[in-house]
Backbone bond lengths (Angstrom), bond angles and torsions (degrees), N, CA, C in turn:
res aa  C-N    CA-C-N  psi(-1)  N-CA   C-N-CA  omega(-1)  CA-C   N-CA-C  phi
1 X - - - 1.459 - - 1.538 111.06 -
2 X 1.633 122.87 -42.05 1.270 126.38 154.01 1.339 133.53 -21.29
3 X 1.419 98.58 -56.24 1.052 110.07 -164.82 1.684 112.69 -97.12
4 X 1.350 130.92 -2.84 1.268 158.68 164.66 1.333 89.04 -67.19
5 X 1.442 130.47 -74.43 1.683 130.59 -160.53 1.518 107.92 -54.75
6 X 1.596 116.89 -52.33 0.976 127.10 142.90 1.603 139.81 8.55
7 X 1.024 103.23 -95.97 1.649 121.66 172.34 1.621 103.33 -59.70
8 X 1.373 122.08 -48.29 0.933 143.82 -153.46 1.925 108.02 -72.29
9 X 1.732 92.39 -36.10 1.732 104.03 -179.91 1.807 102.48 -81.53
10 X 1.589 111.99 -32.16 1.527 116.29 -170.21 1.480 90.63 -75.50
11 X 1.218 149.14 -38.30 1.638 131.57 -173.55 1.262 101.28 -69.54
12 X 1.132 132.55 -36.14 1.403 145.25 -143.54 1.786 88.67 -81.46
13 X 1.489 96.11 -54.74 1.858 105.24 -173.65 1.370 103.71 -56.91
14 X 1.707 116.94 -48.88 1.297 118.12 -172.07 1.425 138.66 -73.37
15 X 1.742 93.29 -12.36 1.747 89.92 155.35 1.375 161.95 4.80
16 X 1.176 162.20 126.89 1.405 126.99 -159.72 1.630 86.24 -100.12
17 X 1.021 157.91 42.47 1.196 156.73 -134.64 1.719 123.74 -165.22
18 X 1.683 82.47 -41.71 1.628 101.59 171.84 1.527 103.63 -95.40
19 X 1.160 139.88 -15.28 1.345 138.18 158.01 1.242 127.27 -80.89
20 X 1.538 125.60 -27.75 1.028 119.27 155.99 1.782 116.26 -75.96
21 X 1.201 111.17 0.59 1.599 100.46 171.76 2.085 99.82 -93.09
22 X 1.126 108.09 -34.86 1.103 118.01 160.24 1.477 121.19 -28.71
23 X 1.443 91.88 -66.59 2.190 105.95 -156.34 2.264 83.65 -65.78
24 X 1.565 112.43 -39.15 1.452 97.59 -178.54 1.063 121.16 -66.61
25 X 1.417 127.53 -38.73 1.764 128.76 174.11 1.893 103.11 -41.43
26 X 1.182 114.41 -59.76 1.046 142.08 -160.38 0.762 125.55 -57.77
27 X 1.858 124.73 -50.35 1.275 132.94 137.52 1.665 131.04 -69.50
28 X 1.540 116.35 -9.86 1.330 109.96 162.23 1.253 135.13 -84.07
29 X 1.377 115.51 0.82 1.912 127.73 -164.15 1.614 84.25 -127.31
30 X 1.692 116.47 -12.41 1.795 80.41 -178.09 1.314 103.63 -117.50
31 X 1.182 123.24 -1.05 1.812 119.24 167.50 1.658 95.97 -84.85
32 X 1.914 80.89 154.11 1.309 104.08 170.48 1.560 128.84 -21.34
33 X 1.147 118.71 115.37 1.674 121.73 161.43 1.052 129.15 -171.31
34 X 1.713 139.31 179.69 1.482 105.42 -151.38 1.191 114.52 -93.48
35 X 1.597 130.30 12.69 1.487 130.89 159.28 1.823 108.97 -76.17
36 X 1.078 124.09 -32.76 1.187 119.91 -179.64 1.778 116.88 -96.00
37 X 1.211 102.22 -8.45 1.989 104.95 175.82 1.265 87.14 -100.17
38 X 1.168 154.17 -27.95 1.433 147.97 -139.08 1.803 98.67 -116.06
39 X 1.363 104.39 -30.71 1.819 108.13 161.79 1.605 113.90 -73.78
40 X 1.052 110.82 -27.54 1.900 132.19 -167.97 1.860 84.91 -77.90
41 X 1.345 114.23 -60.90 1.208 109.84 -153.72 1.616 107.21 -93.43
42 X 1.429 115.57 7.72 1.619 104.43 -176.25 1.575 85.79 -111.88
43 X 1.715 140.19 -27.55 1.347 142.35 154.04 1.309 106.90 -18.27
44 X 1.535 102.49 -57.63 1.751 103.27 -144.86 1.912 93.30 -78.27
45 X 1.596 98.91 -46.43 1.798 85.83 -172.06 1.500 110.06 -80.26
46 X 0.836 152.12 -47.59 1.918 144.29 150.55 1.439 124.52 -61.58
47 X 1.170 137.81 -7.67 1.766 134.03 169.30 1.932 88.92 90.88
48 X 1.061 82.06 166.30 1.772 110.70 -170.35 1.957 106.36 -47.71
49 X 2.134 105.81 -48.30 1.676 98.05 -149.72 1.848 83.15 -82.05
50 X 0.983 128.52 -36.20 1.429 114.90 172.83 1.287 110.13 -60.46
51 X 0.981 157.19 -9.90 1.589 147.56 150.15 1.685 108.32 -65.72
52 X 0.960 118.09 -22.25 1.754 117.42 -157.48 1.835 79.81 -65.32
53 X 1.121 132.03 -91.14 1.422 143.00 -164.38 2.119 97.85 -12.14
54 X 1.322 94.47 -52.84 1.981 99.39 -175.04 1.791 100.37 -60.28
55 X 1.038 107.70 -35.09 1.284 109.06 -166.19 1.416 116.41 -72.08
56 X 1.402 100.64 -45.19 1.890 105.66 170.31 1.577 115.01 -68.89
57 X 1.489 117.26 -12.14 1.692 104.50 -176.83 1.557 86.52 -106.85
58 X 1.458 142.78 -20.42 1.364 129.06 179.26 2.086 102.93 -64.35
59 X 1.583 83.80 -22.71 2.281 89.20 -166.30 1.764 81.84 -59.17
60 X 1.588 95.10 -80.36 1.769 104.02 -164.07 0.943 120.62 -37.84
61 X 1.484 130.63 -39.95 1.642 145.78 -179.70 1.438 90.84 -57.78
62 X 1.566 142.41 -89.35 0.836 148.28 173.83 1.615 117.69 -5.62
63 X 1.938 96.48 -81.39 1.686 98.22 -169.95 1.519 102.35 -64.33
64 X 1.400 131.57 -21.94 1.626 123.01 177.26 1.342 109.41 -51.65
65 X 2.105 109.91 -57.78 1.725 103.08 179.01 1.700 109.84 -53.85
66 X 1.235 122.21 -66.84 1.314 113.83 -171.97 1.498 112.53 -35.31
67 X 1.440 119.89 -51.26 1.919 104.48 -175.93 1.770 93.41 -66.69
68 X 0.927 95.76 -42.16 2.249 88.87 -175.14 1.798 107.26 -42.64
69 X 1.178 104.90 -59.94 1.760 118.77 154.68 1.453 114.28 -26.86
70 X 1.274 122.47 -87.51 1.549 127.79 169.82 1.173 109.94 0.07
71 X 1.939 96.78 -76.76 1.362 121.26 -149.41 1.410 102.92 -61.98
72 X 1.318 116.78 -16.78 2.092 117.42 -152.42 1.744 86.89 -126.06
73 X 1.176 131.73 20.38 1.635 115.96 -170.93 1.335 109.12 -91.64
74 X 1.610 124.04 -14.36 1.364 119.90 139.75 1.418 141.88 -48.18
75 X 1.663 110.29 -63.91 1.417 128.08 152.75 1.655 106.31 -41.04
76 X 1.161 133.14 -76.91 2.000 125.22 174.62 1.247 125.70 -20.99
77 X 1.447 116.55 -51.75 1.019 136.49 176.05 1.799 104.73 -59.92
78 X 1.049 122.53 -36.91 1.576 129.52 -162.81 1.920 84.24 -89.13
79 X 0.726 117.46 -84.63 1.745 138.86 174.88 1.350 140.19 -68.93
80 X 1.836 100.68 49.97 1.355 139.76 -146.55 2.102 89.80 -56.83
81 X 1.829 97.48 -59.11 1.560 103.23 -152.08 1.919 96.52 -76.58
82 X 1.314 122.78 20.06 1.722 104.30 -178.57 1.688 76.10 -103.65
83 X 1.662 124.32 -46.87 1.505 111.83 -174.68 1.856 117.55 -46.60
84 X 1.684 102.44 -43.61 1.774 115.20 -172.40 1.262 92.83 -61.69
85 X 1.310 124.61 -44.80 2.041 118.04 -172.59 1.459 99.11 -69.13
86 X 1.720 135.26 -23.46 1.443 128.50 179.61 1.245 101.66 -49.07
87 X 1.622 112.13 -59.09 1.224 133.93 -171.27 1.115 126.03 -42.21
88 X 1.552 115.43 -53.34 1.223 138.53 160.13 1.235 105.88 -27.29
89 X 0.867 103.96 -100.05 1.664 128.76 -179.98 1.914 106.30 -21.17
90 X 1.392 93.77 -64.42 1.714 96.42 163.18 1.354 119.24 -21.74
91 X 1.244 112.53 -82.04 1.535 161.85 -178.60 1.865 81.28 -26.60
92 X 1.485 118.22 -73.62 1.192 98.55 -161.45 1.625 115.40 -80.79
93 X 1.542 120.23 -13.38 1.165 124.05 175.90 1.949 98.64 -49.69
94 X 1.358 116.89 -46.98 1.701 130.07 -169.76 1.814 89.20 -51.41
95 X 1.353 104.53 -49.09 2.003 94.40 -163.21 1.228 80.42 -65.24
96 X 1.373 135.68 -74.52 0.926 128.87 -149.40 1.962 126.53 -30.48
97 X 1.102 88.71 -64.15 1.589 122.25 166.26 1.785 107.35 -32.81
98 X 1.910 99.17 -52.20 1.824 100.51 -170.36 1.679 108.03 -84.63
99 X 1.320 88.87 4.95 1.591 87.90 179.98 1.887 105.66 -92.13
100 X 1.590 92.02 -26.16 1.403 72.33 -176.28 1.772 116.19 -98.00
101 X 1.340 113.76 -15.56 1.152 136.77 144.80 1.553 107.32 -26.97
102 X 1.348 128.80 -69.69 1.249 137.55 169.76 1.388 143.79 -37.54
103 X 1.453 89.03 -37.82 1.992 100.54 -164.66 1.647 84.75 -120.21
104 X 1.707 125.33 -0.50 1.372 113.23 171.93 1.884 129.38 -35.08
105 X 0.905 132.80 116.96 1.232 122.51 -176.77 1.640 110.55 -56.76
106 X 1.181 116.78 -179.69 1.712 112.43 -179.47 1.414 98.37 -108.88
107 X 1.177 92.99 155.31 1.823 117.11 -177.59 1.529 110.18 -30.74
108 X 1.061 143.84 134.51 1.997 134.06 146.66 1.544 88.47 -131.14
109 X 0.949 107.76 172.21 1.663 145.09 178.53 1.727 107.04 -46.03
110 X 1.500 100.59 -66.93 1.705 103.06 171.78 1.412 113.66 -61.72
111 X 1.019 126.84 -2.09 1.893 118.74 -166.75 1.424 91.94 -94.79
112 X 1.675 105.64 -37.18 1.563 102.26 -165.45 1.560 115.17 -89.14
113 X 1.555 100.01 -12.88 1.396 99.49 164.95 1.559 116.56 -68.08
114 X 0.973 111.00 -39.76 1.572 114.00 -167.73 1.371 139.86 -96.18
115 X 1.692 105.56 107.85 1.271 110.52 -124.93 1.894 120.03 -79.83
116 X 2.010 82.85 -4.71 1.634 89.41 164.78 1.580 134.02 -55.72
117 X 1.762 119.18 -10.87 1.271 125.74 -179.05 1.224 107.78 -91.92
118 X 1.275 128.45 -19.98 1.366 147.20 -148.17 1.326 88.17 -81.55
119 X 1.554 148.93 123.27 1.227 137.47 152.48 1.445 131.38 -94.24
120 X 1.681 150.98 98.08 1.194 169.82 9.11 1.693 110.99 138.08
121 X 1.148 112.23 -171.68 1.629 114.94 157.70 1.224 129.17 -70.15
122 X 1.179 102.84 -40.37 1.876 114.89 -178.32 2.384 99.81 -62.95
123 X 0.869 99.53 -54.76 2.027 100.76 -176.48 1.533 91.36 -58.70
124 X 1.484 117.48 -54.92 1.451 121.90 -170.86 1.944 102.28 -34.28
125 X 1.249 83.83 -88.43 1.498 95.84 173.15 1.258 116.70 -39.28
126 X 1.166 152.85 -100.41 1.737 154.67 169.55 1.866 101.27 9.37
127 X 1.408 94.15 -67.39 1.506 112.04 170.45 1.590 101.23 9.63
128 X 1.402 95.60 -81.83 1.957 132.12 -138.92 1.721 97.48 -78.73
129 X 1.316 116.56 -14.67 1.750 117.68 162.56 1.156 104.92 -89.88
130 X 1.606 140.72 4.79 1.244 122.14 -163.58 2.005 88.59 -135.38
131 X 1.198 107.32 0.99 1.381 118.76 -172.47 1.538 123.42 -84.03
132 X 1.437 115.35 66.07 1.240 115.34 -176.25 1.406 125.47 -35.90
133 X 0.995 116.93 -50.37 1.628 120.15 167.08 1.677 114.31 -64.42
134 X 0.697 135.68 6.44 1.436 138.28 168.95 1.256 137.57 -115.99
135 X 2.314 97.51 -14.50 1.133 97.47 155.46 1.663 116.77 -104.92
136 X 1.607 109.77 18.48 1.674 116.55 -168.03 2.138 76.97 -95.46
137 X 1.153 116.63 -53.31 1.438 112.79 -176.35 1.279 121.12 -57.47
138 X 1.431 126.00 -40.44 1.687 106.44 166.71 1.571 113.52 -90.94
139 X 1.140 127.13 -4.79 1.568 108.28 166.50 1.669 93.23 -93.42
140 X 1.089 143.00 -35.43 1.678 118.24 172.68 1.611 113.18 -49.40
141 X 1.237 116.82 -46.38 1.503 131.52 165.94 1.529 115.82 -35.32
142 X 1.772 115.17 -72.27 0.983 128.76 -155.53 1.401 105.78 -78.27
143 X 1.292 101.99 -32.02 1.942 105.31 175.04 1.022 139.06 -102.50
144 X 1.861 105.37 1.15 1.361 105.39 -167.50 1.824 98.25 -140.99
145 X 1.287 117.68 -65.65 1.367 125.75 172.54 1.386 111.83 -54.86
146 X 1.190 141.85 -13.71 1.411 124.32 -164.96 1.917 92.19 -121.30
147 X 1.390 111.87 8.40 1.927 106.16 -175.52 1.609 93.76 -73.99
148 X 0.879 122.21 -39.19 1.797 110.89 -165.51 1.285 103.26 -40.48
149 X 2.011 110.96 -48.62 1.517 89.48 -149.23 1.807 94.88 -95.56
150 X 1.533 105.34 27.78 2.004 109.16 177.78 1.697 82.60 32.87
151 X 1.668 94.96 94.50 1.723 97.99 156.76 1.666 107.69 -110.99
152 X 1.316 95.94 177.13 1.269 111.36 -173.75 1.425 108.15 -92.64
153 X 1.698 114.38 173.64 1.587 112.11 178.99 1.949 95.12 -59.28
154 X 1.133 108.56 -40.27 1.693 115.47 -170.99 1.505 122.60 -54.38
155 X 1.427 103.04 -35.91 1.642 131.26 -174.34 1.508 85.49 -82.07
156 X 1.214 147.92 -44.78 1.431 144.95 -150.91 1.464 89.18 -86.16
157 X 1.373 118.32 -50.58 1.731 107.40 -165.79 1.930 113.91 -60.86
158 X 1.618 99.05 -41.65 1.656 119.81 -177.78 1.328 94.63 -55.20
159 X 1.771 131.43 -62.12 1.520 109.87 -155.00 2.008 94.73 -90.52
160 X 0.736 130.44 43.24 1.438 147.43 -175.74 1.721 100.89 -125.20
161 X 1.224 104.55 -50.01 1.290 112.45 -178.49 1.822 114.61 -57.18
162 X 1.940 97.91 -50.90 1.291 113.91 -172.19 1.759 115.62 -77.61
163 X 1.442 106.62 -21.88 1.815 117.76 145.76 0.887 119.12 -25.47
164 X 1.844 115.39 -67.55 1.039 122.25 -143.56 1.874 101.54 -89.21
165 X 1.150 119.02 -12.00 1.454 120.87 175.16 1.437 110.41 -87.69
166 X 1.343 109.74 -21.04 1.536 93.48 164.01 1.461 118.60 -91.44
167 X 1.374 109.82 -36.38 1.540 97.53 166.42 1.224 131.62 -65.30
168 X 1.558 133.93 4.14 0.928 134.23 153.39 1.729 115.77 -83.94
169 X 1.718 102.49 -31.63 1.669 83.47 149.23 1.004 161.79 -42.99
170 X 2.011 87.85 -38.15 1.663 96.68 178.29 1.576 107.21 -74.10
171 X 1.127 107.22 -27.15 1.693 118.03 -148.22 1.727 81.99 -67.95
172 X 1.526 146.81 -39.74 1.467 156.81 159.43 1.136 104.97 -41.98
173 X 1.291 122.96 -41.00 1.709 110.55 -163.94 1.641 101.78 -86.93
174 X 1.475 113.67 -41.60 1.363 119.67 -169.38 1.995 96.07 -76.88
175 X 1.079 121.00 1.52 1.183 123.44 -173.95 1.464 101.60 -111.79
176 X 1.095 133.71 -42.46 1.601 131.75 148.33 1.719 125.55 -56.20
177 X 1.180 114.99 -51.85 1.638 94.29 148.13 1.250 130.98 -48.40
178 X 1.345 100.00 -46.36 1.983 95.88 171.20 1.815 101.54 -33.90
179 X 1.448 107.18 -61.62 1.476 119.70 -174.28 1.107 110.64 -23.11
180 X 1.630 130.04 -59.89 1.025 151.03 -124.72 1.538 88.15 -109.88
181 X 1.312 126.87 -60.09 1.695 121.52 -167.01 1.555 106.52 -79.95
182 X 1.148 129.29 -13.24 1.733 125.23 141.95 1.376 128.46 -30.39
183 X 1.330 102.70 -61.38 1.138 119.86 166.45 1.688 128.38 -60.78
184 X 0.889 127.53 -23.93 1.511 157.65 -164.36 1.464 99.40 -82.39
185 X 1.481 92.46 -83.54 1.441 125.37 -169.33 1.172 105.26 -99.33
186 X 1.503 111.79 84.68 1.585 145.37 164.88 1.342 125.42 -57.13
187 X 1.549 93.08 -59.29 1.634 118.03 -154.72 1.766 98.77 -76.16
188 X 1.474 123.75 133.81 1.442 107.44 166.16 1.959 118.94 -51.55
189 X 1.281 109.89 -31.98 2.016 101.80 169.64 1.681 101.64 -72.91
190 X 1.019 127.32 -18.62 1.517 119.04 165.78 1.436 108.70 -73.59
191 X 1.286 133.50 -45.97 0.892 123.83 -143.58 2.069 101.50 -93.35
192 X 1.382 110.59 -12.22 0.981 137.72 175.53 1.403 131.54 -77.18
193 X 1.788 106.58 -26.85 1.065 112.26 178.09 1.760 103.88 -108.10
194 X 1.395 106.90 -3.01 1.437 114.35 171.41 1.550 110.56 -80.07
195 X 1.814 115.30 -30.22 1.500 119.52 -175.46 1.147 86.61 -70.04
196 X 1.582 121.77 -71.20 1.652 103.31 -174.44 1.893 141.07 -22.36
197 X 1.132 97.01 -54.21 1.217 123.32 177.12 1.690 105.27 -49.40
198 X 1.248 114.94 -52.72 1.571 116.88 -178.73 1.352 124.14 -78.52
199 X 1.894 99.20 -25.71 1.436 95.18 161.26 1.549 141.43 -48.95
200 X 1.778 77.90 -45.08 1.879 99.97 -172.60 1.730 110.41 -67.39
201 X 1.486 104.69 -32.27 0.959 100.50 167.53 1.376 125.28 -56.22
202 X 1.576 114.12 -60.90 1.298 107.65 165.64 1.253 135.08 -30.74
203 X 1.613 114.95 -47.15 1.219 136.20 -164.00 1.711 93.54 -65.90
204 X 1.301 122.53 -58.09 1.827 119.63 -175.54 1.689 99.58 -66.37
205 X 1.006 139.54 -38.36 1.729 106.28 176.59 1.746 103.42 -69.28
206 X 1.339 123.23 -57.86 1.422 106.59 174.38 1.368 124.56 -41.16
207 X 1.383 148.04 -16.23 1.213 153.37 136.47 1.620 120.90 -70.18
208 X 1.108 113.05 -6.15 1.574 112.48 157.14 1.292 120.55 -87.27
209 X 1.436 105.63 -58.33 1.260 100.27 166.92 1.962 134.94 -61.43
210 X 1.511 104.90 -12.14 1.493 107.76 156.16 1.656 132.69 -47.25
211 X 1.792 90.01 -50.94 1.758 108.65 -166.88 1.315 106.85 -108.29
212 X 1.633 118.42 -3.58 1.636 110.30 167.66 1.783 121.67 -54.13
């Protein structure tokens, strides 16, 4: 009987169905966006354990929208243009965000002392309602990638659940490069032409997500 459940859970995994819900988790939490440039870029000006606090309210913020998603992926589907105005709205919070990302000054001694720049659980969290790309990824998820396998409200919360452990992966990896371009990018004109760089980035998904 073991060994029945067994075989029985590995076809189930091996699906062409459960991998393509896979290859999307996978590629949506680890490309560019502003939970993962915004871990990259709060790394580089405070070091890695002062980021940990952003990182645990970006997790909860996150897996909260996705079950909020779940719960409403009937209602979305009915009430396409109040979700596209979410987006909207998202969309410009992202410029907003690469602008300041952009013209950020570079690290000195007093910036890092002072713990009003430093951003926490409370920004972490807020973040993920204002995160256009995060609410285009769990309603693409909840309404579109996960119909093959007709899941349940229950099945929606579990692979919501398993989202949210990889996007806290990414949110580690883009937080360990931070590590790494600290180190790099020393000089305040280094460190200046590196803010740039993450802005613009920012700045092209917030303009994708406008005209998608």
């Amino acid at each position: 009987m073991t060994i029945y459940y067994k075989e029985l859970l590995e076809i189930k995994v091996m699906r062409p169905e459960i991998i393509a819900i896979f290859t999307f988790i996978l590629t949506m939490c680890f490309t560019p966006g502003p939970n993962n440039i915004l871990s990259t870029f709060h790394t580089i000006k405070f070091g890695y354990k002062k980021t940990i606090p952003l990182h645990l309210g970006m997790y909860v913020g996150f897996t909260f929208t996705g079950s909020l998603v779940a719960f409403l992926a009937d209602w979305i589907n009915q009430y396409k243009s109040i979700f596209n105005f979410i987006v909207f709205l998202g969309a410009g919070y992202i410029l907003y965000l690469a602008g300041k990302v952009a013209f950020a000054s570079p690290l000195n001694a007093a910036e890092e002392d002072n713990q009003k720049t430093i951003l926490g659980f409370k920004e972490g969290f807020i973040l993920q309602f204002l995160n256009g790309k995060a609410w285009t990824h769990f309603t693409a998820l909840m309404t579109t990638v996960l119909n093959p396998i007709q899941p349940s409200l229950q099945d929606k919360l579990i692979w919501n659940f398993v989202n949210s452990i990889f996007g806290f992966a990414a949110l580690t990896t883009w937080a360990i490069a931070g590590v790494f371009l600290r180190k790099i990018f020393s000089t305040p004109k280094q460190a200046k032409y590196l803010n740039i760089f993450l802005g613009l980035a920012l700045a092209v998904l917030g303009i994708y997500l406008l005209f998608q």
